[in-house]
Jmol script that loads the backbone (N, CA, C; Angstrom):
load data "model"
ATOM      1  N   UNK A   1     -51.939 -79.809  95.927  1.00  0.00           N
ATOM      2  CA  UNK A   1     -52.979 -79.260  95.121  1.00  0.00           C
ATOM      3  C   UNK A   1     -53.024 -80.012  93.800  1.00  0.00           C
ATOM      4  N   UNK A   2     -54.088 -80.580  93.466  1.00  0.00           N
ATOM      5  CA  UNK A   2     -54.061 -81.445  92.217  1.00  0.00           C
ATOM      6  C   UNK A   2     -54.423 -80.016  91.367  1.00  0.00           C
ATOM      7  N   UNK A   3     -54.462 -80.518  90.001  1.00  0.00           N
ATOM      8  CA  UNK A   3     -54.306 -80.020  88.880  1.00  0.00           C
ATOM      9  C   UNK A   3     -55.280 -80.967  87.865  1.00  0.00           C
ATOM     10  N   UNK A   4     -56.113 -80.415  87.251  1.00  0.00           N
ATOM     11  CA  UNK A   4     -57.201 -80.782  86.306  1.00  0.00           C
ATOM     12  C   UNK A   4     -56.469 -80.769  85.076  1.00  0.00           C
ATOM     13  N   UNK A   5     -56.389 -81.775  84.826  1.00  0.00           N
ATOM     14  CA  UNK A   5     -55.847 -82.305  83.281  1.00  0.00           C
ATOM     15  C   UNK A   5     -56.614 -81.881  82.276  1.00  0.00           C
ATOM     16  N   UNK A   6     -57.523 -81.732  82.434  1.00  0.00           N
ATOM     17  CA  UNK A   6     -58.814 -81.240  81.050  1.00  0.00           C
ATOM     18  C   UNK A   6     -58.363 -80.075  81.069  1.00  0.00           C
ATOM     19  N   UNK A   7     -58.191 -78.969  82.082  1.00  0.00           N
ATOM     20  CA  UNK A   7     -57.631 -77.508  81.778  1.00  0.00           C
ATOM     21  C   UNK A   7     -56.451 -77.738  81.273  1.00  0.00           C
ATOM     22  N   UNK A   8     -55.294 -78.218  81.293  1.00  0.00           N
ATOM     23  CA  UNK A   8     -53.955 -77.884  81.127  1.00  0.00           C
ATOM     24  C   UNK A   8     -54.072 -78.332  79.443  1.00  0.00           C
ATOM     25  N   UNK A   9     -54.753 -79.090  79.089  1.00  0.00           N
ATOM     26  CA  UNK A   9     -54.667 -79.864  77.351  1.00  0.00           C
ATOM     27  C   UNK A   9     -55.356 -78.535  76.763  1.00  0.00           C
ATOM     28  N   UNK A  10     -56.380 -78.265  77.892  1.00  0.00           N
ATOM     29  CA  UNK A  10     -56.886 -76.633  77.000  1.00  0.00           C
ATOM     30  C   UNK A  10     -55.815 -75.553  76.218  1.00  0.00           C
ATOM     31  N   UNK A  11     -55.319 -74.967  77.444  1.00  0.00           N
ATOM     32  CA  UNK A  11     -53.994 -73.900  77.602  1.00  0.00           C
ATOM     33  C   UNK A  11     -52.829 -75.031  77.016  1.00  0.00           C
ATOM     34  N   UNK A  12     -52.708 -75.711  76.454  1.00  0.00           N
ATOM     35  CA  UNK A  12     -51.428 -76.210  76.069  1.00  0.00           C
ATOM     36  C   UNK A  12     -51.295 -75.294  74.390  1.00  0.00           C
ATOM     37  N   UNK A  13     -52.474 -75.816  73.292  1.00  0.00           N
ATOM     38  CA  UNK A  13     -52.231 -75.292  72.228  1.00  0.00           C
ATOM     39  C   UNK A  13     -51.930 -73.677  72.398  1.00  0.00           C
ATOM     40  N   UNK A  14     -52.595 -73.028  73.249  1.00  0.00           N
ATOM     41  CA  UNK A  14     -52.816 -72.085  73.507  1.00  0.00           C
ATOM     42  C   UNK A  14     -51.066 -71.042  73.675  1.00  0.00           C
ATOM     43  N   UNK A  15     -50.736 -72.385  74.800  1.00  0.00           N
ATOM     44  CA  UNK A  15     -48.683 -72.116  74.937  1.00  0.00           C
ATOM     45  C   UNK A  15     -48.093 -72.126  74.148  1.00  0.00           C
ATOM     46  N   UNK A  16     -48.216 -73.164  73.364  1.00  0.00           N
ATOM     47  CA  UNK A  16     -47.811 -73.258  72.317  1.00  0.00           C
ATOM     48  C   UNK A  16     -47.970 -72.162  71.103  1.00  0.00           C
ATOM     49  N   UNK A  17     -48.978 -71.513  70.779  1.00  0.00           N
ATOM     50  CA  UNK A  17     -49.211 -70.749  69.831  1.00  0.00           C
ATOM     51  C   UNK A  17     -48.428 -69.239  70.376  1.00  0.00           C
ATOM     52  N   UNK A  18     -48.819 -69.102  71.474  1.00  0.00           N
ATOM     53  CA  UNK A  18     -47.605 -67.673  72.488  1.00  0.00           C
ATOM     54  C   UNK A  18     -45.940 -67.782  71.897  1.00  0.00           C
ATOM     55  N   UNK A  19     -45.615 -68.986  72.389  1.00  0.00           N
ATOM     56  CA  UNK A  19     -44.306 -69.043  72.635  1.00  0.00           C
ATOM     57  C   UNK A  19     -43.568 -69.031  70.954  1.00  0.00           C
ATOM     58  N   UNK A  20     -44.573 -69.497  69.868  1.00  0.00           N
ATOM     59  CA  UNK A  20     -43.885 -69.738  68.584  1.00  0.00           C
ATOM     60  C   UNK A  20     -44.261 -68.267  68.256  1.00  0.00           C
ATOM     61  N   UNK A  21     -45.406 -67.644  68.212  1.00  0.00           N
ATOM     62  CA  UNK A  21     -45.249 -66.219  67.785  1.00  0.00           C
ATOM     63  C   UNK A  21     -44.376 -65.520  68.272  1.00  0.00           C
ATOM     64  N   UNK A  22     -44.070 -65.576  69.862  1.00  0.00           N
ATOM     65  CA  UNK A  22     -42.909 -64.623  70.497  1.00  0.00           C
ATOM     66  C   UNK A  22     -41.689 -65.164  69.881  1.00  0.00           C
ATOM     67  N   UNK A  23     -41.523 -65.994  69.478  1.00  0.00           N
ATOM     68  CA  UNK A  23     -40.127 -66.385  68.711  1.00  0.00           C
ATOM     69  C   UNK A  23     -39.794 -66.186  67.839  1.00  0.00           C
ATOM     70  N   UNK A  24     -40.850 -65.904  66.790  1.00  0.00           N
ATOM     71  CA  UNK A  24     -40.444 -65.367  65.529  1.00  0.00           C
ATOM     72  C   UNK A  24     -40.722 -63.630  65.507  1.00  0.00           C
ATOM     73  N   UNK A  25     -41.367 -63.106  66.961  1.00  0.00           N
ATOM     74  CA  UNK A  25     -41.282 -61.949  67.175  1.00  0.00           C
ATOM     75  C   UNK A  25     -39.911 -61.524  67.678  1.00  0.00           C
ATOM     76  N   UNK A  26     -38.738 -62.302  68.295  1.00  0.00           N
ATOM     77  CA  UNK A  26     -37.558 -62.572  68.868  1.00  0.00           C
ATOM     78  C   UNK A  26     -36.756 -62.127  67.334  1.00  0.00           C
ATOM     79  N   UNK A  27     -37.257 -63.017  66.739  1.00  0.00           N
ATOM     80  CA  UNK A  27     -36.419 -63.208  65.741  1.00  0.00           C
ATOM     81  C   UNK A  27     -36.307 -61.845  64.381  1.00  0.00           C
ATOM     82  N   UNK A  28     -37.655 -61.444  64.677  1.00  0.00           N
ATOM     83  CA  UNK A  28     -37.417 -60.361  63.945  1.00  0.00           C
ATOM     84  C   UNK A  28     -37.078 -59.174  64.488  1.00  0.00           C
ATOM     85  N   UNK A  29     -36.721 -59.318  65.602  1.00  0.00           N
ATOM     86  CA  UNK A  29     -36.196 -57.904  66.194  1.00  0.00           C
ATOM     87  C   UNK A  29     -34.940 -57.918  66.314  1.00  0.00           C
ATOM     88  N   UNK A  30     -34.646 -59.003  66.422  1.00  0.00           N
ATOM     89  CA  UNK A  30     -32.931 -59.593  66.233  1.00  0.00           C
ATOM     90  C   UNK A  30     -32.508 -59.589  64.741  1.00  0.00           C
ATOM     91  N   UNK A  31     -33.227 -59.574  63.900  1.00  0.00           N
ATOM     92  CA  UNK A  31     -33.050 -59.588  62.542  1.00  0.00           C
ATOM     93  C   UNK A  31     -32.567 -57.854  62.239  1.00  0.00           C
ATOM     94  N   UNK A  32     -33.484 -57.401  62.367  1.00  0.00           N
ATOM     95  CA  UNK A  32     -33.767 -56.057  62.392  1.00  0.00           C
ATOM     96  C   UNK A  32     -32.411 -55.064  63.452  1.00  0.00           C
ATOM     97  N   UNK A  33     -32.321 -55.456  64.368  1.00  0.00           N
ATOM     98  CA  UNK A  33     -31.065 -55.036  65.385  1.00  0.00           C
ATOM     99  C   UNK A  33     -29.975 -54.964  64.566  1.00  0.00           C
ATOM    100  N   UNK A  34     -29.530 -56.391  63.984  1.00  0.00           N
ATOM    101  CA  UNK A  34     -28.687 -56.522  63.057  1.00  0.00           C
ATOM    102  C   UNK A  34     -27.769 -55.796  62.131  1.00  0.00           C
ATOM    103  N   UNK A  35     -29.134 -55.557  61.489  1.00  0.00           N
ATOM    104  CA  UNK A  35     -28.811 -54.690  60.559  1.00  0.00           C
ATOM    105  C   UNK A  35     -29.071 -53.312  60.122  1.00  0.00           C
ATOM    106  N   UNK A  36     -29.611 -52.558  61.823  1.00  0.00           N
ATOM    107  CA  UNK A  36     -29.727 -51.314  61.828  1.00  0.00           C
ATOM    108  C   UNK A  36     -28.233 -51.093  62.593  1.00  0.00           C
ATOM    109  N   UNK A  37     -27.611 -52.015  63.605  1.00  0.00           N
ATOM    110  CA  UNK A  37     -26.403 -51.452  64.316  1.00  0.00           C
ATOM    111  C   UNK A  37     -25.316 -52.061  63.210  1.00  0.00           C
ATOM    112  N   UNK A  38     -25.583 -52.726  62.227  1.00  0.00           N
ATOM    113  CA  UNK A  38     -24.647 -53.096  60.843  1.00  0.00           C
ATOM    114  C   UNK A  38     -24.622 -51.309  60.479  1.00  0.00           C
ATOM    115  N   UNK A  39     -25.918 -51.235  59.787  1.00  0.00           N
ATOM    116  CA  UNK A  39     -25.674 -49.346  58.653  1.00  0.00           C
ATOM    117  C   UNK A  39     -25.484 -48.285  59.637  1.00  0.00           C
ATOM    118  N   UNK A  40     -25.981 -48.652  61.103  1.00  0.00           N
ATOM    119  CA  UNK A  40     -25.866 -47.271  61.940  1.00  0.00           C
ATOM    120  C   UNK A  40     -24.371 -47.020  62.530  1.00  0.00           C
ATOM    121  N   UNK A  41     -23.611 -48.145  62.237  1.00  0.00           N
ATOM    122  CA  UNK A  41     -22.398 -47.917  63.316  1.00  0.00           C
ATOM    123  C   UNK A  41     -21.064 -47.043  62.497  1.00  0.00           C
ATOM    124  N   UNK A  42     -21.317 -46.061  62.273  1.00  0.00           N
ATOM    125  CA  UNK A  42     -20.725 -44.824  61.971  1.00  0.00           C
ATOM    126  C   UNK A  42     -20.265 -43.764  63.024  1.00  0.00           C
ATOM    127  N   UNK A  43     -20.104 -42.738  62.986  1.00  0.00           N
ATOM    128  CA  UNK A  43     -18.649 -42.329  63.940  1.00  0.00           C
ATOM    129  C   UNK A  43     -20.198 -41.591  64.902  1.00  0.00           C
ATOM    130  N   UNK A  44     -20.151 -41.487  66.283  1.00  0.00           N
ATOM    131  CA  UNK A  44     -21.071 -41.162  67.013  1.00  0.00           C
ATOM    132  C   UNK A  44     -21.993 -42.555  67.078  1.00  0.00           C
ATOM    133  N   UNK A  45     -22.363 -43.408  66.744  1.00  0.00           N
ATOM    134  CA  UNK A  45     -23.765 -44.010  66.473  1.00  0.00           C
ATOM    135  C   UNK A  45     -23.237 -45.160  67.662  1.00  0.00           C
ATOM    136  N   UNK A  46     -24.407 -45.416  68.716  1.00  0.00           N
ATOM    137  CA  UNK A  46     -24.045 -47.072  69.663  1.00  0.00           C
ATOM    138  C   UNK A  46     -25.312 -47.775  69.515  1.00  0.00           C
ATOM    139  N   UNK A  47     -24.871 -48.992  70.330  1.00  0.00           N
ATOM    140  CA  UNK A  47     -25.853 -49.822  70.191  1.00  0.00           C
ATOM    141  C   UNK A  47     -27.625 -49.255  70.414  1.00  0.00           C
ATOM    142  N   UNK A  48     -27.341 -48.075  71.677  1.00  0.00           N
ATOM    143  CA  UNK A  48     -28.606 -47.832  71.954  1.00  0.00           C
ATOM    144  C   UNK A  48     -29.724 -46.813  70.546  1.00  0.00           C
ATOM    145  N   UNK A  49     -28.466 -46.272  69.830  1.00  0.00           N
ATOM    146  CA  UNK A  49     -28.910 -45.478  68.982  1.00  0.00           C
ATOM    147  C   UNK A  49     -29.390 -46.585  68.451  1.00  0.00           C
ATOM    148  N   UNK A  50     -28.876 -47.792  68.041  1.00  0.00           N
ATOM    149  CA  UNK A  50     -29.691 -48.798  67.212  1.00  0.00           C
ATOM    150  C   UNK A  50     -30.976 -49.065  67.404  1.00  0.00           C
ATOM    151  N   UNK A  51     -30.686 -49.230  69.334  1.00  0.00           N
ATOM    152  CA  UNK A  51     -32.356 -49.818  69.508  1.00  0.00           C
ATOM    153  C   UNK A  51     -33.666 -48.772  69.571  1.00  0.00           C
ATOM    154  N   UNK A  52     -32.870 -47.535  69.901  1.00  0.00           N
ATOM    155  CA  UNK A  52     -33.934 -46.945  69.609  1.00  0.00           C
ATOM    156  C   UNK A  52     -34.958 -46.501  68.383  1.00  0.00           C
ATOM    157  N   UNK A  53     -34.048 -46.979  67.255  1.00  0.00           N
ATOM    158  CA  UNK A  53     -34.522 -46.893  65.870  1.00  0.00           C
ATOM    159  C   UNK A  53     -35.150 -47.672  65.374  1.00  0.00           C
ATOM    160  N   UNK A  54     -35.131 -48.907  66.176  1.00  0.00           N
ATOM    161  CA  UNK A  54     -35.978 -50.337  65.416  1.00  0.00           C
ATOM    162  C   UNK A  54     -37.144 -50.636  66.581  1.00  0.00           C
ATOM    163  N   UNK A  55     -37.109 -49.923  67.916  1.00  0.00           N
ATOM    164  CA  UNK A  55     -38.592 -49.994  68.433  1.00  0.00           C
ATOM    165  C   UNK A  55     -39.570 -48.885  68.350  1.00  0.00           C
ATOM    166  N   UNK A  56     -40.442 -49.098  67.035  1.00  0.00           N
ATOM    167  CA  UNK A  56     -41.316 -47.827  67.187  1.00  0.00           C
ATOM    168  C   UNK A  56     -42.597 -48.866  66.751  1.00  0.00           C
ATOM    169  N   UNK A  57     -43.943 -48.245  66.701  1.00  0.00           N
ATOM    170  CA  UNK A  57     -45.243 -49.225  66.551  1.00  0.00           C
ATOM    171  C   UNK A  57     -45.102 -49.439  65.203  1.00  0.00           C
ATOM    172  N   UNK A  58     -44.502 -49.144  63.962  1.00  0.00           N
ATOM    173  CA  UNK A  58     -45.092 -49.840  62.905  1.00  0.00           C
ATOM    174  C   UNK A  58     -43.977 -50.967  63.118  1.00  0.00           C
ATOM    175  N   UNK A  59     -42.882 -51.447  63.331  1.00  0.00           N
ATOM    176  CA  UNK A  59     -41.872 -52.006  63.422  1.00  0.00           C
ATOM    177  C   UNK A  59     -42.730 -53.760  64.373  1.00  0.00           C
ATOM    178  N   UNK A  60     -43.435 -52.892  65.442  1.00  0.00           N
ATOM    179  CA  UNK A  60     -43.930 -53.739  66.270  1.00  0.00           C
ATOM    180  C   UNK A  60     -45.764 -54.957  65.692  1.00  0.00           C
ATOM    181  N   UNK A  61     -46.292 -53.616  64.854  1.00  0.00           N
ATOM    182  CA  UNK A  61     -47.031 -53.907  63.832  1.00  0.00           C
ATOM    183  C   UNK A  61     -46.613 -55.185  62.982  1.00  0.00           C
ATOM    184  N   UNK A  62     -45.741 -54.935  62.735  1.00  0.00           N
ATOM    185  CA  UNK A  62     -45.127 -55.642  61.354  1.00  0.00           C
ATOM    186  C   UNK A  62     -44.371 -57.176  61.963  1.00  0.00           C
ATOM    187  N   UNK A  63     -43.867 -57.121  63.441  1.00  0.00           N
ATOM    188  CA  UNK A  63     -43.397 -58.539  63.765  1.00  0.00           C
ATOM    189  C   UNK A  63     -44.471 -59.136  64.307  1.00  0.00           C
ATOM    190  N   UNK A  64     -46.005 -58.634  64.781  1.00  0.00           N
ATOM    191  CA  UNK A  64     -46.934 -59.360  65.257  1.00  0.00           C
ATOM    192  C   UNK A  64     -48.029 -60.159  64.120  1.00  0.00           C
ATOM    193  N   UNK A  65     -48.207 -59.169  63.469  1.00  0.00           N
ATOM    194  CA  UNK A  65     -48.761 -59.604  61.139  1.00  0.00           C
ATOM    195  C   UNK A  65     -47.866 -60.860  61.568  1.00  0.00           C
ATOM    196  N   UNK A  66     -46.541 -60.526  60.894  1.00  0.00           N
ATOM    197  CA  UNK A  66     -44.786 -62.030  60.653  1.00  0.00           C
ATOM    198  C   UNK A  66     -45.776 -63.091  61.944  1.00  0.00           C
ATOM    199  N   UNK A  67     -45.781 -62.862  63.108  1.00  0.00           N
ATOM    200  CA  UNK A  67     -45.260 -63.793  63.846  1.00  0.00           C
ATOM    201  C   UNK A  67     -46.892 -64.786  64.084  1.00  0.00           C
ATOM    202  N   UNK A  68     -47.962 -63.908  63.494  1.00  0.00           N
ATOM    203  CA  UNK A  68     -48.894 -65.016  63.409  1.00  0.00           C
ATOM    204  C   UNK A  68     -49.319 -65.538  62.453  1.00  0.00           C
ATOM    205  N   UNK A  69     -49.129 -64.712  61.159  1.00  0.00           N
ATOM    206  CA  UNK A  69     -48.729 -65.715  59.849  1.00  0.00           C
ATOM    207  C   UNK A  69     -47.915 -66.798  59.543  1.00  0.00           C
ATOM    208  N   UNK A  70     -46.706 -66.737  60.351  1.00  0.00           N
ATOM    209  CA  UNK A  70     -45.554 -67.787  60.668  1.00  0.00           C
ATOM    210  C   UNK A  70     -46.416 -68.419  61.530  1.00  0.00           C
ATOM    211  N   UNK A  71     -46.995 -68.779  62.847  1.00  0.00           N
ATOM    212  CA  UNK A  71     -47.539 -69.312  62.981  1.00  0.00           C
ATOM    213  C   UNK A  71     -48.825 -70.491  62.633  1.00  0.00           C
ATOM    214  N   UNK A  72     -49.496 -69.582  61.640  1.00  0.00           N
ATOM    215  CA  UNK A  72     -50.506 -70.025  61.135  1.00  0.00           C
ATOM    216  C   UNK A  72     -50.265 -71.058  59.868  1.00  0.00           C
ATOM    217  N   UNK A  73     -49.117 -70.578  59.562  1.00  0.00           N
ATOM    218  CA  UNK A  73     -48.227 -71.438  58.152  1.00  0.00           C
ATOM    219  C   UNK A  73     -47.590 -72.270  58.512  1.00  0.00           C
ATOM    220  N   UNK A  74     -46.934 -72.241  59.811  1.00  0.00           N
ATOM    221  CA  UNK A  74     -46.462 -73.726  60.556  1.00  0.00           C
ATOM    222  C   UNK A  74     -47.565 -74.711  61.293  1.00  0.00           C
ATOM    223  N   UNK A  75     -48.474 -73.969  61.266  1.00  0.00           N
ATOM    224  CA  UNK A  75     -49.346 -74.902  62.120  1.00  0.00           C
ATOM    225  C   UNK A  75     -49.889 -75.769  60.794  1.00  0.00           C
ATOM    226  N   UNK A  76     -50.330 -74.865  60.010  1.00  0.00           N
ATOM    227  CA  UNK A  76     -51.341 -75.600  58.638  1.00  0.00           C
ATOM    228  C   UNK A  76     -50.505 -76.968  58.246  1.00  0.00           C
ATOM    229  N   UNK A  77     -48.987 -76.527  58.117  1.00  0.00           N
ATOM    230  CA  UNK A  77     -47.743 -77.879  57.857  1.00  0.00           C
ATOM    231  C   UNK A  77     -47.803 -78.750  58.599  1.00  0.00           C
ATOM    232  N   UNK A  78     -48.040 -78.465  59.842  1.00  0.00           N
ATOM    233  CA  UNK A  78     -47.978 -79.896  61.133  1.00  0.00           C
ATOM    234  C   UNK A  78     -49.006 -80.451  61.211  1.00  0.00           C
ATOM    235  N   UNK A  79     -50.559 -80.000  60.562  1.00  0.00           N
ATOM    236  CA  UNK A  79     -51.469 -80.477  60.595  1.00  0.00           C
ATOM    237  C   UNK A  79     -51.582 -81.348  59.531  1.00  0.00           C
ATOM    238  N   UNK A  80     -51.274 -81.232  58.534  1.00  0.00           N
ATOM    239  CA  UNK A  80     -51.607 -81.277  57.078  1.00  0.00           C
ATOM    240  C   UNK A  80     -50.517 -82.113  56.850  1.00  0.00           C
ATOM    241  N   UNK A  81     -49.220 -82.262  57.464  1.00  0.00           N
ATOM    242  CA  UNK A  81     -48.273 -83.203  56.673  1.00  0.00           C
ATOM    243  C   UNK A  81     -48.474 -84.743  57.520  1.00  0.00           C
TER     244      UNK A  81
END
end "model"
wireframe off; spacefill off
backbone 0.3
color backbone group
């Protein structure tokens, strides 16, 4: 099965723009994990108590804002430098 090169250059920026937002969406949930199972780990408290405290929608709000502003601020640099 061939494959049309004009589509794939389409969907490339496109991969590209997914995979760097999900990474700095990675990154802030790992950020965030951190340092809720850092202050939460007191007598009773586990990891899951952690995660359940750092996935709620404003949390999720707030790494998708981060992760396409980070995007948009790395892209402007790679264009522009």
């Amino acid at each position: 099965m061939a494959s049309n090169p004009t589509q794939s250059k389409k969907l490339a920026p496109t991969r590209r723009a997914l995979v760097e937002i999900g990474f700095i969406i990675f990154l802030f949930y790992s950020n965030l994990l951190m340092g809720e199972f850092t202050r939460a780990n007191g007598h009773g408290k586990s990891l899951a108590f952690a995660f359940g405290d750092i996935f709620s929608l404003t949390n999720l709000v707030i790494a998708v804002i981060s992760g396409l502003l980070g995007y948009l601020g790395f892209d402007y640099l790679r264009k522009h430098s």
